[in-house]
C-alpha positions, 0 to 999 in steps of 0.5 A, spaced: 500 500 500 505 505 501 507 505 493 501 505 491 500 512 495 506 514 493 504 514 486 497 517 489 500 522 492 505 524 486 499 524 481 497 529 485 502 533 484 502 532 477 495 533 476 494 539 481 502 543 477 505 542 483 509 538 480 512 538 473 512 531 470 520 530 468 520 530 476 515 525 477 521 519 478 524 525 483 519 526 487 518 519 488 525 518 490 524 523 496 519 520 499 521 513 499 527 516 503 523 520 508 519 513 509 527 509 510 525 505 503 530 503 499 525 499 494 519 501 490 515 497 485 510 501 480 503 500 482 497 501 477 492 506 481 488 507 474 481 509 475 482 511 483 480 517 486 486 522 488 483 524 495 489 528 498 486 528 505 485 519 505 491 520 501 495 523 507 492 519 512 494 512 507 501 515 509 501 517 516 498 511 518 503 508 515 509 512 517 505 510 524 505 503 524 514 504 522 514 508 527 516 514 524 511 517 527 507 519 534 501 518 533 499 525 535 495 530 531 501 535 531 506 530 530 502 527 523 501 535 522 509 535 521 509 529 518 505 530 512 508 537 511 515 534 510 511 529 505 507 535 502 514 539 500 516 534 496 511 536 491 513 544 491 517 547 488 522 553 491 520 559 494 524 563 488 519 559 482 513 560 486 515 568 487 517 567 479 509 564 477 506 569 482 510 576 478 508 574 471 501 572 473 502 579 476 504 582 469 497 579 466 493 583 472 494 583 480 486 579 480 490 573 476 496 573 482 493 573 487 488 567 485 494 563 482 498 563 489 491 563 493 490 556 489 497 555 490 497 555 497 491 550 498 493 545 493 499 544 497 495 543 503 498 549 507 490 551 507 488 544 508 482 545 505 478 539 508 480 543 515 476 549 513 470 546 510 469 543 517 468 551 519 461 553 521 459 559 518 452 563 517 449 570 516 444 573 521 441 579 520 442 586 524 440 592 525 447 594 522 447 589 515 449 582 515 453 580 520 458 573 519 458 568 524 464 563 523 465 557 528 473 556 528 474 548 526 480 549 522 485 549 527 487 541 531 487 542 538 493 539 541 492 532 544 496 530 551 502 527 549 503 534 543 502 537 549 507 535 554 512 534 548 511 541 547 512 543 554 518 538 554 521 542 548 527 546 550 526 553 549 526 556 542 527 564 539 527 561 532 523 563 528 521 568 533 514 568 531 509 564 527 510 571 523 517 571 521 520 571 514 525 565 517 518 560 517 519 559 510 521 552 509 521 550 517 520 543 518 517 545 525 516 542 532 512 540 538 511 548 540 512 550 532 507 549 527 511 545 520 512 552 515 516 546 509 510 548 504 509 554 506 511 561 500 512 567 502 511 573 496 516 579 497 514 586 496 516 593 498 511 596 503 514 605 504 520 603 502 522 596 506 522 589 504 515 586 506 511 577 506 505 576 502 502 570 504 495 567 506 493 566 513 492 558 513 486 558 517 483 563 511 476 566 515 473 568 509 476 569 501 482 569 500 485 572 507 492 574 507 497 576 511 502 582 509 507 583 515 515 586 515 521 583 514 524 585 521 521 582 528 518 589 530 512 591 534 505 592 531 505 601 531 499 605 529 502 611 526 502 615 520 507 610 517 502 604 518 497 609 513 502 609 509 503 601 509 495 600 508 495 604 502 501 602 498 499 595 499 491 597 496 495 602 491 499 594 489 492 590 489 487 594 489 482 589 488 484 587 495 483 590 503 487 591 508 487 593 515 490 594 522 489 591 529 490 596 533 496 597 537 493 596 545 492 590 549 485 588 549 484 591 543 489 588 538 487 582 538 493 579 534 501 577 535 502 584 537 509 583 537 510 583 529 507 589 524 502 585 520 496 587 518 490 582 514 487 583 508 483 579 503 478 579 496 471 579 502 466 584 503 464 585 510 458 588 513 463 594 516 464 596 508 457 596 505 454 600 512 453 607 509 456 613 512 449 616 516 452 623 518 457 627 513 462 630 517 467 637 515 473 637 517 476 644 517 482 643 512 479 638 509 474 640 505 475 636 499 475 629 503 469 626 503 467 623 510 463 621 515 461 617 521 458 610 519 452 606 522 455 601 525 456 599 532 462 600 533 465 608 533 467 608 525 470 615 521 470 614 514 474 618 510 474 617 503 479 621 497 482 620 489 489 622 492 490 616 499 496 622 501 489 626 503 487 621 506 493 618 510 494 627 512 486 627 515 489 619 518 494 621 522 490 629 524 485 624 527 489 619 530 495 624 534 487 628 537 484 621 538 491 618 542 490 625 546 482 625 547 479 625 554 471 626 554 469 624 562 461 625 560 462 619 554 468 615 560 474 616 555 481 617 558 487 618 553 491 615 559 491 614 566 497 612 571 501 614 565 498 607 560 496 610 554 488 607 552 485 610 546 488 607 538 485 607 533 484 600 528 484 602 521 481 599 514 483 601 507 479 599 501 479 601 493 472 603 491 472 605 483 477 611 483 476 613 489 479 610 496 477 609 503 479 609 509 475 607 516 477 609 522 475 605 528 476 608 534 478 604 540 480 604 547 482 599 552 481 602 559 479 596 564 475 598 571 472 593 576 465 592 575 469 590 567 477 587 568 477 585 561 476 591 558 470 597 557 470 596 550 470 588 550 465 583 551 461 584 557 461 579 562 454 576 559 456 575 553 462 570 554 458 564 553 459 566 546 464 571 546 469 572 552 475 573 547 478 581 544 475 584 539 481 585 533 480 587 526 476 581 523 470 583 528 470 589 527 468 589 520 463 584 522 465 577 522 465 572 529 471 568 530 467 564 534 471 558 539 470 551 537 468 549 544 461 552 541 459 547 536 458 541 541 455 546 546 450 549 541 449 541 539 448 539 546 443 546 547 440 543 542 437 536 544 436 539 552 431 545 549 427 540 544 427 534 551 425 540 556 431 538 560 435 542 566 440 546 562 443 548 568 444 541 570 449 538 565 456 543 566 459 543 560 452 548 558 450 551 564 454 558 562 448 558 557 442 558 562 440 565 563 442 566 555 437 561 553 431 563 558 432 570 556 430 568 548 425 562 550 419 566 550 420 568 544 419 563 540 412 560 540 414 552 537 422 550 538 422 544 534 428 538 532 428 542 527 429 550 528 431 548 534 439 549 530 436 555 526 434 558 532 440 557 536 444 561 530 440 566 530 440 568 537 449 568 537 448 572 532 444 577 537 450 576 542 455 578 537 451 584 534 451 586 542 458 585 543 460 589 537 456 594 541 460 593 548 466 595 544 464 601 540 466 607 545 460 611 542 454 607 543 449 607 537 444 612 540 442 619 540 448 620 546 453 617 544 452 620 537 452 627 540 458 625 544 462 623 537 460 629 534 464 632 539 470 628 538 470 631 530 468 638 533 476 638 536 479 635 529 
């Protein structure tokens, strides 16, 4: 069986085009050594289906019963990694394929190297369909639901090796250049089929890659050559629209620089982006605005839950100008009534979470206001989900949820189904402790619905999490969508 799959698993590569067909006795030879086989006979696999995942799993079962491996979903995911490698070519003919598809249109790019990336399985594709994704809709538009699947959980024994592990600052983090073609560790994701597309972001060497648990279409990551810190600044601007100035069909934003706030490895300068339109994007500007010196940018304060500025121009340099106004009066802002402080004991609090877009011939750039002050009644943030809303969501709100897409915990899809059966029985959900954090959120909507059934029963519990996440956009907007609050923002531009 372990030539067969061999040979499967080189088909694949051939017929995918990771693999050129002169390479295919090449490719084979590679993986014979990392199986310590020094014989091979050729199989026929004429008429069988070249399924990668059953394909992989054939492999690691075998490589298991060698013990060449752990059987362990971290010690496979290292494994099938270095087979998968075989398959690719080098970083530099990637780079090669993706700036001559580039010479057609950056659109054929981009979608060469976003396939690329799925093909060699460094999105596995058969993870993410597992992802439960839905739309609700809300009072702001169609908000996105995701459950995240896509990512394994760690078992014990991944789990002791890792702590076991000696301790390790190379690569520095999952975001560095230098995880190109690394095999990986217990405490290390395996990078070996992993491509990184160079640019040049305000002047300094800049990664173009996807994200391997892609939220939405086509989710990248553009981050800095160097092992620097996240900072929002006038040249974070800068960055955000030479990367839309290269892919105007694509987004791309900035967690914020804060704690609470940032949501993200806050410890390398990187932002998201993508080919996806999120609700934030297609919300309407609900009160135009006039910024003294300004005049010809148009902008705006968004109907959205969280407190967005919308700045929109032809030229990006107005907008990056009108930007940085507004961050450096932001970063000073103090409004007691509204209970914004810039700073206290010297911690600095407010930043800004910014998203630049190409609409037309026109740019856009929407500007998130954020703060991270903590007190007693709320030690996670102000700003944060509330505390009745971390059955669903206790986790920061970053970039991805501000524009409209929950990143939900995987614990939630075996809660949800468990909910589920014990709404339908009539049991006592506070009796079983795996769903008890849900009680209270299931009595308040209960009397709502008239007849739950085995089949809404679901339909229902997904729109009722959608409710919850609108609520917890609404925790983290500093001006709370209401008449007050919109008058408290308006005294905010007022000072711009």
């Amino acid at each position: 069986m372990l030539y067969k799959n061999i040979k499967k698993l080189v088909e694949y590569g051939v017929q995918t085009g990771l693999t050129p067909e002169c390479e295919r006795t090449y490719t084979t030879n590679l993986l014979l050594e990392i199986f310590k086989e020094d014989d091979y006979e050729d199989v026929s696999i004429e008429g069988e289906e070249l399924d990668l995942e059953q394909i992989l799993k054939a492999l690691l079962d075998e490589a298991v019963a060698r013990g060449l491996v752990e059987d362990s979903v971290v010690f496979r995911d290292l494994f099938d990694t270095k087979l998968m490698n075989c398959l690719l070519p080098r970083p530099a003919q990637v780079q090669k394929t993706f700036w001559e598809e580039y010479e057609k249109s950056p659109e054929a790019a981009t979608e060469f190297f976003y396939r690329f990336s799925q093909d060699s399985d460094y999105i596995r594709r058969y993870r993410v369909k597992k992802d439960m994704k839905w739309k609700v809709d809300s009072p702001y538009g169609e908000i996105d639901i995701t459950i995240n699947l896509s990512k394994p959980e760690k078992d014990p024994k991944a789990i002791a090796a890792a702590g076991a592990a000696k301790a390790s600052s190379y690569p520095k983090c999952q975001l560095c250049m230098e995880n190109e073609g690394y095999a990986g560790r217990a405490n290390h994701p395996a990078r070996e089929t992993h491509r990184i597309i160079p640019i040049t972001i305000n002047d300094s060497r800049w990664g173009f890659q996807y994200s391997p648990y892609v939220y939405y279409n086509e989710h990248c990551i553009v981050f800095n050559g160097q092992h620097v810190p996240m900072k929002i600044d006038r040249a974070a601007f800068v960055k955000l629209f030479d990367f839309v100035k290269q892919f105007p069909h694509y987004f791309l934003g900035s967690n914020a620089d804060l704690p609470i706030v940032g949501g993200s490895i806050l410890s390398h300068d990187h932002f998201q982006g993508g080919n996806y339109t999120f609700a934030m994007a297609k919300a309407p500007i609900e009160i135009p605005v006039t910024i003294p010196g300004y005049e010809d940018v148009e902008a705006g304060i968004v109907k959205w839950p969280l407190s967005v500025l919308r700045i929109r121009h032809a030229d990006e340099k107005r907008l990056i100008d009108l930007a940085d106004h507004v961050l450096q009066a932001w970063r000073g802002y103090t409004d007691e009534d509204a209970f914004i402080y810039a700073e206290t004991d010297g911690t600095p609090h407010n930043t800004i979470t910014p998203i630049a877009r190409k609409k037309g011939d026109m740019y856009e750039l929407d500007l998130t206001l954020r703060n991270n002050i903590t007190t007693e009644e709320h030690p996670l943030g102000v700003y944060h989900p509330h505390a009745q809303y971390h059955n669903i969501k206790k986790e920061n709100i970053g970039l991805i949820e501000v524009m409209g897409l929950a990143v939900l915990p995987s614990r939630l899809k075996e809660e949800l189904e468990i909910l589920a059966d014990y709404i339908v029985e009539g049991k006592d959900i506070r009796s079983n402790e795996k769903i008890a954090k849900h009680a209270d959120w299931t009595d308040s909507f209960l009397p709502k619905y008239d007849s739950i059934t085995k089949d809404n029963v679901m339909d229902i519990l997904k729109e009722e999490t959608g409710i919850v996440f609108t609520h917890v956009l609404e925790d983290a907007g500093v001006y709370k969508y209401t008449e007050e609050g919109r008058r408290a923002f308006m005294r905010f531009i007022e000072t711009l």
